[in-house]
N, C-alpha and C positions, 0 to 999 in steps of 0.2 A: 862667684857673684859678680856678675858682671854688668855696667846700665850703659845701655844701648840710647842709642840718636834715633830719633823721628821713625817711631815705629809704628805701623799705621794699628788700631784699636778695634778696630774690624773683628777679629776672630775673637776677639775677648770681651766682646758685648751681644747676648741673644738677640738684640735688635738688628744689628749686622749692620748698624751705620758706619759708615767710613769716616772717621776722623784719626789724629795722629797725634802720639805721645813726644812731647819734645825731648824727653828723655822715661826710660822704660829699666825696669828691674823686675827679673822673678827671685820672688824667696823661697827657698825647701825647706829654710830649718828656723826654731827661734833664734840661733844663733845670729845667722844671718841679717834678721830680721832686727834684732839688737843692735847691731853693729851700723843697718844703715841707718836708725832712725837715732845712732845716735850722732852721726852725721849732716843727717837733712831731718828738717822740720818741717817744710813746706809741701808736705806729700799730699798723695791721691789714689786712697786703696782701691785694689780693684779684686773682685773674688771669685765669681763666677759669672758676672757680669748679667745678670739675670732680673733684676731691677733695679738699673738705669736706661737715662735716655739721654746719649752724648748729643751737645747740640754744638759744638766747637770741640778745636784742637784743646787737647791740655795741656795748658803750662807748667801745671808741677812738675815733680819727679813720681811719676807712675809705680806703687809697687803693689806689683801681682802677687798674693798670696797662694800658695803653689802649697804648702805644708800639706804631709800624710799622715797616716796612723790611728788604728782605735784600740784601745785600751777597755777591757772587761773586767770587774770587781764585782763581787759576789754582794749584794745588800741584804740580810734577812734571808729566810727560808726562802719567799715566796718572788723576792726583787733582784735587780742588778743594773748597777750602775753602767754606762758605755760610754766610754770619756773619744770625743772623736776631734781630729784634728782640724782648723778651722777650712784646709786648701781639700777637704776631702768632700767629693760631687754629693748632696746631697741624698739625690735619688738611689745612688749605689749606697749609700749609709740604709736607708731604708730598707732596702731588699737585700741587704747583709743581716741585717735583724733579723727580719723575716727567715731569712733561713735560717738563723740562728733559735727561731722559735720566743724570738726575746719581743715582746708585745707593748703596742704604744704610737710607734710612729706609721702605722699600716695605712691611714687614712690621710696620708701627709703625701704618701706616695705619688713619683712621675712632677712633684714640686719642683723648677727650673733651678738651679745655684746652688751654692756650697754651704758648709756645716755652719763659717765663721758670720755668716751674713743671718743665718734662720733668725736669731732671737734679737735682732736689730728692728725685721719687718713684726716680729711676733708673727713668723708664718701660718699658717691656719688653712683647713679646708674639710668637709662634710663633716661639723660638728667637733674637729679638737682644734689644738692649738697647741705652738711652743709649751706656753707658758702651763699644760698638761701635762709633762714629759718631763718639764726640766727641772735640775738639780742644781746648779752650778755653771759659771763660766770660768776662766781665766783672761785675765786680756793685760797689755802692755800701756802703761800711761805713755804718751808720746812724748812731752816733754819733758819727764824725769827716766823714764826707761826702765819704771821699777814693773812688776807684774803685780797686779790686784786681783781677787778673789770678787764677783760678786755672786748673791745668792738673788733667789725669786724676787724676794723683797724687793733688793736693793734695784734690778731690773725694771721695776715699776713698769709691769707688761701692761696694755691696752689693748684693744680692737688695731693690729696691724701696727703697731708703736712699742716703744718701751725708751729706758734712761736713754739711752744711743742713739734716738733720733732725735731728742732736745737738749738740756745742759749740758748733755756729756757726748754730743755730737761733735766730732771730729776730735776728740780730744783722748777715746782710748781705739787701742786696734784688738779684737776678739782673739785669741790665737788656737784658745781650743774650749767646745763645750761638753757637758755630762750629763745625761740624759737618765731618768730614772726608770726604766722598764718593768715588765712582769713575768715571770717564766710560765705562770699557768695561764695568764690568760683570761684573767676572769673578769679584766675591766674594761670589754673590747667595746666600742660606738658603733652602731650600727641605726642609729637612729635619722640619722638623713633619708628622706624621702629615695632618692635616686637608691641607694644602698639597697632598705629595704625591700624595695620592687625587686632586683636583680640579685637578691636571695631568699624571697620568699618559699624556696624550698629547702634553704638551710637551718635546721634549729639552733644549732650551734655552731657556727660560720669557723673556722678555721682561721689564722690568722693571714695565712697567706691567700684562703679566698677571697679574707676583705681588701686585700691589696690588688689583686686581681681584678674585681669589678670596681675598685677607685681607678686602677689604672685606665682599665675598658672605657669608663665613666669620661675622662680625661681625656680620652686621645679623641672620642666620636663628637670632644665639643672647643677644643683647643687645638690649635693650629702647634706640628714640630716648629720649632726655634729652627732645626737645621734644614728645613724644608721654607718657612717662611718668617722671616725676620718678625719678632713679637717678645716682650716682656712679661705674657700672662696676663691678668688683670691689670688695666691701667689705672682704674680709678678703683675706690674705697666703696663700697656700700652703705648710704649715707644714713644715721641714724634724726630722724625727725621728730617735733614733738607731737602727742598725740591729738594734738587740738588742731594742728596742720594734716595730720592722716585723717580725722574726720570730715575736714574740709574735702581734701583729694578726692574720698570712696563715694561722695558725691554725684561727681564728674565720672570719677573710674572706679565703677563698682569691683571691678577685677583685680584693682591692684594686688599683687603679694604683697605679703609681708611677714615681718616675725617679732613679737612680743620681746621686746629687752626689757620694760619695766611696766610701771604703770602708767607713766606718762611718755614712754620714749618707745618708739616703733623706728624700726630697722626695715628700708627698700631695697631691692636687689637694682642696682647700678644699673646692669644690664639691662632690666625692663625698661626704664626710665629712656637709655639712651636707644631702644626700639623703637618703642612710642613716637621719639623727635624721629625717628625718619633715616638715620645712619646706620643700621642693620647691613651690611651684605655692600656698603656704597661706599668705592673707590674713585680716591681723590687723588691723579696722578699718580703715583710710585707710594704711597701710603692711602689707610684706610680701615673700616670698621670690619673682620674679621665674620665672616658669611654663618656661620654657628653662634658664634659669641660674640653678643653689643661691645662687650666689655674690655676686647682684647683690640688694639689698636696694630696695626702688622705694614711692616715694611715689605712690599712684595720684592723689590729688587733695587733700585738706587736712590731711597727715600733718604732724604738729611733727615738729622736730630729736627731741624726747625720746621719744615715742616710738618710732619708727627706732632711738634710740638703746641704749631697753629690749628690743626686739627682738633686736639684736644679740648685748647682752647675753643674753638667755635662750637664744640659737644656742652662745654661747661656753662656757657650763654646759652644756645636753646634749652638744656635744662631749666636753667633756671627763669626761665621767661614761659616757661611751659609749665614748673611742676612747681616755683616756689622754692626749690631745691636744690643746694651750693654741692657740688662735684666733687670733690676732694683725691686730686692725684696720687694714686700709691704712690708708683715709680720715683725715684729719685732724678729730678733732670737736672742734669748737667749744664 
């Protein structure tokens, strides 16, 4: 374990912004990981680097979560636990299941980042989420260095949220999560529109089919990270109340949408930021992603800030257009 001087950060953010760590550590073990945090307090996790958006050098002490390993425990006849290590690439966790026949996270697949970051965003995509899946975390309190257990509960997952992005933001580090799966198979989602069209000759879809046409689904509307600098979705899908959606379908009889409650109607981000006019239009060295409103992409030597001004200027014609406050996934730096 060794921390290195002014490492540039470049390769260890999917946006591929160039900024530089004044000092940098990779961890492999909890060991490790124990040891420096019982040294520095002022750190700055980094995981798979998949949403954020570095807009400056970092001052702290950088430490890359790099930890391996999945771990398999038998639950019940029909269950099984997969206890997976936080530094391990998400996407290969997926399609290890999958071949392992172990059912659950198949609609999750081709998702950018690591195990230890998932239940932070509350990751999600055609119809599941984390907080379906999950069992259990471990994580490390930073400044006592003891390891705590939490469960669903205590997680308190949202739409894209949970505990770790508010009170307990920056204060524990994930080290490894446990996922509850299914060996038959019988609780697969196939209810997302896109899904269902590109297996309507499936009666009983396989689970590695559904991973298949999530992946397909994925690549023909998402820009590669290793091809073009991008965090995946930049902004949230804003949930509105229904007395604002009646007003909108007015104006724009077309709008989508999806029922969360009685009074609370859920917009697809991306349509909204269509509509203003940012679809496919490149601002300099950054810009709005030709497929998808939603993805914001560094083509080649775009800074964190401007990405970051751009955003900003999506956030204002929304809202001067639809009534409609943006809300940033990505975490910016």
């Amino acid at each position: 374990m060794k921390i290195q001087q002014n490492i540039s950060l470049k390769p260890y953010n999917t946006f591929g912004i160039q900024t530089n760590a004044k000092r940098f550590v990779s961890i492999n073990s909890l060991k490790e990981l124990k040891e420096i945090i019982a040294l520095e307090k002022n750190i700055f996790l980094l995981g798979g680097g998949s949403n954020i958006l570095l807009t400056n050098d970092v001052e702290k002490l950088v430490i890359h979560i790099n930890t391996k390993g999945i771990i398999v425990n038998d639950f019940g006849v029909d269950e099984v636990l997969v206890t997976a290590e936080a530094g391990e690439n998400w996407h290969e966790l997926v399609l290890w299941c999958v071949s392992q026949n172990y059912g659950g996270l198949e609609n999750l697949a081709l998702i950018p980042g690591n195990v230890g970051t998932s239940p932070i965003q509350n990751i999600g995509a055609y119809g599941i989420e984390i907080k379906d899946v999950f069992q259990q975390l471990e994580a490390i309190e930073i400044s006592t260095g003891k390891t705590k257990i939490f469960t669903k509960a205590a997680c308190k997952f949202g739409y894209r949220n949970s505990v770790f992005k508010n009170e307990l933001k920056g204060k524990f580090i994930i080290t490894n999560v446990t996922f509850k799966l299914t060996k038959k198979n019988h609780n697969i989602n196939i209810s997302y529109g896109a899904i269902k069209d590109l297996l309507t000759d499936k009666e009983n879809p396989s689970i590695k089919e559904i991973a298949d046409v999530v992946i397909a689904i994925r690549k023909s509307k998402l820009p590669d990270p290793k091809e073009i600098g991008n965090s995946g979705s930049f902004f949230k899908n804003p949930v509105i109340q229904v007395d604002l959606f009646n007003e909108l379908t007015k104006k724009y009889p077309e709008i989508p949408y999806y029922e969360i409650s009685e009074n609370e109607i859920k917009i697809p981000a991306g349509w909204l930021i269509e509509q203003c006019g940012f679809k496919g239009k490149r601002f300099g060295d950054t810009g709005v992603h030709e497929k998808q409103a939603l993805v914001l992409v560094n083509y080649n030597n775009a800074s964190g800030k401007e990405v970051y001004a751009l955003a900003q200027k999506i956030q204002q014609k929304v809202m001067e257009t639809f009534k409609i406050a943006l809300e940033i996934e990505v975490n910016v730096i």
